[in-house]
N, C-alpha and C positions, 0 to 999 in steps of 0.2 A: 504493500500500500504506500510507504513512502517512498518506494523507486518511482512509482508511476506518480505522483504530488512532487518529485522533483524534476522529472520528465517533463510533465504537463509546465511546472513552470518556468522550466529554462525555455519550453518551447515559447510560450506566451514573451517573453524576458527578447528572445530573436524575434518576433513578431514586432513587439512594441520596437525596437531600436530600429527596423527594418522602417518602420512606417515615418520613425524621427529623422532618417538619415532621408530619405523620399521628399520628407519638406524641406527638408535644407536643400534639395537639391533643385525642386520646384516650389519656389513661393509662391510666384504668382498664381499660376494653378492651384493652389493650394487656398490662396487668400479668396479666390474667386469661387473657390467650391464652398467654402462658408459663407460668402456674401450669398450664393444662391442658398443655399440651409436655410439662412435667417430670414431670406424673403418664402420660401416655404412654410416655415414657420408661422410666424408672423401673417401671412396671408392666407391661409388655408387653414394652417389646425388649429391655429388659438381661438380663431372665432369658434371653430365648429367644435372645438372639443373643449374648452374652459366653461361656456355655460351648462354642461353637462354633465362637470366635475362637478359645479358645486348644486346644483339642483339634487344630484344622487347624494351628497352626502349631507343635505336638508330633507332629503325622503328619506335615509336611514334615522336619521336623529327623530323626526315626527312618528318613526311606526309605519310608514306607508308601505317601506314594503315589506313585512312581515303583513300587512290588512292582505296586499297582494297576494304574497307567499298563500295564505289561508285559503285564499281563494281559488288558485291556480292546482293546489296542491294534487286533483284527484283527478286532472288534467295531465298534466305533468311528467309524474311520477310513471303510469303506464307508458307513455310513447317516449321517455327518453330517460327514464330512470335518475331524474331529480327531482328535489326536493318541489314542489309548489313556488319557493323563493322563488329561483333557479328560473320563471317565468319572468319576473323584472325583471333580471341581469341581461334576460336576449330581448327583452323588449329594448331595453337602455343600450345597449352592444351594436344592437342590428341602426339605431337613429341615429348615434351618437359616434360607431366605428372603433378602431382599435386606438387605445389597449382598456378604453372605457368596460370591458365585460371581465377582466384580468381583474381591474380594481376595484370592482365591487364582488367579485368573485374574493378576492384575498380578504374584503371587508368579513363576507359570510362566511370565510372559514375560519379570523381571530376570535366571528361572537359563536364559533361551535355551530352555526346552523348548517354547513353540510360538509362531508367528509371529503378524505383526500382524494378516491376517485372519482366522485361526485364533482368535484371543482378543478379536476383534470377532465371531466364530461364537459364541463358548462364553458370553462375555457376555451376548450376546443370548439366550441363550433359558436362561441358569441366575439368570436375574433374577427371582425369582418370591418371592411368599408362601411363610412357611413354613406346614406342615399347624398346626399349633396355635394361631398364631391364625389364621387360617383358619375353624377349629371351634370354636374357644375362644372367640378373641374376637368375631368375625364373624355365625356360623353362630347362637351361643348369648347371646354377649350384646347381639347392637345387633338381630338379627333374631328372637330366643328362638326358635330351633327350629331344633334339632340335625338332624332329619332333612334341612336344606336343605345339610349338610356334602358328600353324595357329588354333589349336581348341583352346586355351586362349585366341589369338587376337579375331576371331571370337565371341568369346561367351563376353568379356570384350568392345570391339568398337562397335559390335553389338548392347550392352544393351544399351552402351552410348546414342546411335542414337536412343535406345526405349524411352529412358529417354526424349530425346531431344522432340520427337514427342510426348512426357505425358504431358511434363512442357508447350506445347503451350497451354493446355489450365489453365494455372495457371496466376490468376489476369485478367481472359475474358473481365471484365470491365474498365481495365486500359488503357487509349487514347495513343497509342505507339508514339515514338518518332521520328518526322519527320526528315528525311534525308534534310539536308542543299543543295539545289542546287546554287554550286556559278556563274555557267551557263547551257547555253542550249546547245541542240545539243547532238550529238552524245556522246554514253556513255564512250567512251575512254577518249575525250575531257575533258568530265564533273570530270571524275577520276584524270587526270592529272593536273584540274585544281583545284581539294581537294588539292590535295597533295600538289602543289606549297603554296596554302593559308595556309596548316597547316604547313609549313615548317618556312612561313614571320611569323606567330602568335607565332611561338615560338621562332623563332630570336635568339637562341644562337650559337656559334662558335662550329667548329668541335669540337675542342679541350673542349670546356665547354662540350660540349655534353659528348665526351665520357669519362671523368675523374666523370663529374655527374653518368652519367651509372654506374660505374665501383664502385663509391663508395656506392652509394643505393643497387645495387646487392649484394655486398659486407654486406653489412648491415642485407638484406634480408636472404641469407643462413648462416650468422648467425644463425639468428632468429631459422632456421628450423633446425640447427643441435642442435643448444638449445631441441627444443621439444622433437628431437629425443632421445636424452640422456634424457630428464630430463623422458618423456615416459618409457624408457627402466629401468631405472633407479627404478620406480615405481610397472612395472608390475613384476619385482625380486622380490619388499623385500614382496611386499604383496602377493606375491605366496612363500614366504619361511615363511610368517607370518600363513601359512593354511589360510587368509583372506578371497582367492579365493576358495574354498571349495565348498560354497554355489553355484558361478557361476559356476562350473566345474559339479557340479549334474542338474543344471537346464541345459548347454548345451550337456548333456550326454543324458539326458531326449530327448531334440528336437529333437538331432541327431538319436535316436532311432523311435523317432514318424515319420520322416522326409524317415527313411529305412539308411539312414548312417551309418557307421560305429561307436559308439561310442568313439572309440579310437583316435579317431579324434578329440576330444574334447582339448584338451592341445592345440591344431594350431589353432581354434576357438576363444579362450582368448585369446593366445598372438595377433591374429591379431585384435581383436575388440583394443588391444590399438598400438599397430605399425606391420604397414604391413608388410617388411621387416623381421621379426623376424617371423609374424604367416605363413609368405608363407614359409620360411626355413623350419617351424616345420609339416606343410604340407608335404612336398617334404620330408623330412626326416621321414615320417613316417612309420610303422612296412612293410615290404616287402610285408608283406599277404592280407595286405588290397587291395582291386578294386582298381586301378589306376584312374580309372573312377572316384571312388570316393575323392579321394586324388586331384586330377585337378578338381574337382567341386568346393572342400573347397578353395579350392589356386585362385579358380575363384572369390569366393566369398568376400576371405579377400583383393583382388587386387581391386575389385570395391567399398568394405564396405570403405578401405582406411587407417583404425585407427585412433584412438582417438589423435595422434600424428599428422595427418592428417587434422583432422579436428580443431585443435588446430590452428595449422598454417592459416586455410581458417576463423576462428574466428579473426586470430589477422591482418590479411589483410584485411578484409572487417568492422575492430572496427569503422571506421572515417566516412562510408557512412552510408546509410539506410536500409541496405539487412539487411534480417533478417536470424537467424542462423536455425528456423523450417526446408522450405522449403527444404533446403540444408540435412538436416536431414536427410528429408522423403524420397528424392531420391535416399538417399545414399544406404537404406538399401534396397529400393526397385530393382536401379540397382542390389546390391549383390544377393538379393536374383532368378532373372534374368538371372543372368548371371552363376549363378551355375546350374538354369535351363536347360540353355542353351547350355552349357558345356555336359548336361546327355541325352537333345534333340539330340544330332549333331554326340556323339561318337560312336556311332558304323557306321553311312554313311560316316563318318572325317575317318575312319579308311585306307581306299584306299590313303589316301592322306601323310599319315604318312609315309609310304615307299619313299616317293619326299622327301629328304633333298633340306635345300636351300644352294646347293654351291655357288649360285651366290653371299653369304652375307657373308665378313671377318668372321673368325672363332676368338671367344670369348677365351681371354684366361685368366683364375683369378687370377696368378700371376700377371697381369699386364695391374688392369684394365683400368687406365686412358686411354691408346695406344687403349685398346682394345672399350671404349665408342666412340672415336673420328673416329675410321674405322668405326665402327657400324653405326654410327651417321647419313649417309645421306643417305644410301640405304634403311635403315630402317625407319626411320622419312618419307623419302618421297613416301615410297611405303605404308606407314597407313594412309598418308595425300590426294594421291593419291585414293588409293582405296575409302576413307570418303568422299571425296569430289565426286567420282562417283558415290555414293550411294545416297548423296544429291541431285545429280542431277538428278539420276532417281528418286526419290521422287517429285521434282518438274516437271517433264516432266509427271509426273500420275498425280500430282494436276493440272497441267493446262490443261492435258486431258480433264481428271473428269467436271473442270468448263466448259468445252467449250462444252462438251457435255448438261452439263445442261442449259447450258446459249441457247442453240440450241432446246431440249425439250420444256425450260420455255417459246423460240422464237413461238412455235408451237401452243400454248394453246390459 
């Protein structure tokens, strides 16, 4: 065990001096790959992901969603073997995007409301894009055409909910976590009466609450616009260093085996380390190539995530017990899913693309903040909507399914 922990960090010890020695060697490059980070940042995730930091942990402090949790629970629990909670976290995940379902995931594993494979389930598949930029940035600005918005949700939410329904059978042997009933009776009752008890357990004053909120969130996109620079930052100097050479012939290679375009291969790298940067170079790719094929890779690097990404869902879930494989596995399996899915769907999606959605504020990139915050609730709530009706017919077929069996096994 200590050969391999001094192995592991002489290796890391060559890594970090390899990447120090890269910026001395290209600044400029270097300096420019953080200017682009911080306009990232700053324009994209802080609008769309700070108001949702702290909304979620003013619904943890009031009880809302443990009221949730209550509610969800007998939903839930059959099609994807979580808890009830476990319904917030992908409603907040799928609106709001990554690593927003990680941290409220790590929230419900420090108050014990659900177990360690349970929050390697919820992880996995509430790791997603949020709808906005999805549309906003993706859809409209790196590919100019809104209409390619419902085949990316589709093929990206889609997978999510394939994911969700793989990972139920991850950790089969682990005793799930029972739902707390603080009474009986009717299930509104029972929800209303979470909420009240989780509201007295945490006993702080509005104002405590929201100043706490404000400064953790605060805290937290820190954190991610850190990765995001220090990612971008990275995949510069070592792509001006020829480093990436090697990976640029192996994903040239796939893409060829795969029927891809090869040229595709440049959007492939940059999004295995930040997404934001490989869906641009997606969407910006040679006019000649399938489109088809250009929205499958942009499928793919939206649910792979980046290594930026997952950076983030490492340094939120450091203090609990999820492990970083699981999340791994998912990640690549969604991508790989949902580029599927993308190349399943386009040519029957095609009838659909002619339907612009007028009914959604029109995106405009001068002036994105205005433009996330108009986006913000027709669009969150029509992915939250649809997701939850998709759950629900999944539940309304499993309790078919058993009652039919349960009727058969009655026979025998």
């Amino acid at each position: 065990m200590e050969k391999r922990n001094f192995t592991a960090a002489l290796l890391m010890a060559f890594v970090v001096i390899a990447i120090i020695l890269c910026l001395f060697a290209f600044p400029h490059a270097g300096l420019q790959a953080a200017l682009r980070g911080v306009s990232i940042w700053w324009d994209v995730l802080f609008p769309a992901l700070f108001p949702f930091f702290v909304i979620s942990e003013i619904m943890l402090g009031f009880g809302i969603v443990h009221f949730f949790g209550t509610l969800l629970d007998p939903m839930m629990r059959p099609v994807f073997r979580i808890p009830g909670i476990g319904g917030f976290v992908v409603a907040m995940g799928f609106a709001a995007g990554y690593p927003v379902g990680a941290k409220l995931t790590a929230q419900l594993w420090s108050q014990k409301l659900v177990n360690r494979e349970e929050g390697e389930r919820l992880v996995a598949f509430t790791t997603s894009s949020d709808p906005i930029f999805l549309i906003g940035a993706v859809s409209i600005g790196f590919f100019h055409d809104a209409s390619l918005a419902i085949i990316l949700a589709v093929a990206h939410y889609g997978g999510s909910l394939m994911i969700g329904l793989m990972m139920r059978f991850h950790g089969r042997k682990s005793p799930p976590t029972q739902q707390k009933s603080v009474s009986q009776g009717w299930i509104w009752k029972r929800a209303f009466d979470s909420m009240h008890l989780a509201r007295i357990s945490d006993g702080r004053s509005i104002g405590t609450l929201l100043s706490q909120s404000i400064l953790q969130s605060l805290n937290l996109i820190f954190v991610v616009g850190g990765l995001v620079v220090f990612f971008s930052v990275v995949l510069e100097v070592l792509t001006e260093a020829k480093v990436m050479n090697a990976m640029y012939l192996l994903i040239d290679y796939l893409l060829r085996f795969t029927g891809l375009p090869p040229q595709l291969s440049q959007a492939v790298m940059n999004g295995l380390f930040e997404v934001t940067i490989g869906a641009k170079a997606a969407g910006n790719a040679p006019a000649e190539l399938a489109l088809s094929s250009k929205v499958a890779i942009g499928a793919f690097i939206l649910s792979w995530g980046g290594m930026s990404v997952h950076a983030q869902i490492v340094s939120l879930l450091s203090h609990t017990n999820l492990r970083y494989m699981p999340f791994l596995i998912s990640r690549f399996i969604h991508a790989l899913v949902s580029a599927a899915i993308v190349l399943i769907i386009w040519e029957p999606m095609q009838a659909f693309r002619d339907a612009k959605t007028v009914f959604m504020p029109q995106y405009d990139p001068s002036s994105p903040v205005l433009s996330y915050l108009r986006l913000l609730l027709p669009v969150s709530g029509t992915v939250i909507l649809a997701s939850f009706t998709v759950i629900a017919g999944l539940f309304a077929a499993y309790s078919l399914l058993r009652l039919v069996y349960e009727k058969v096994g009655g026979t025998r």
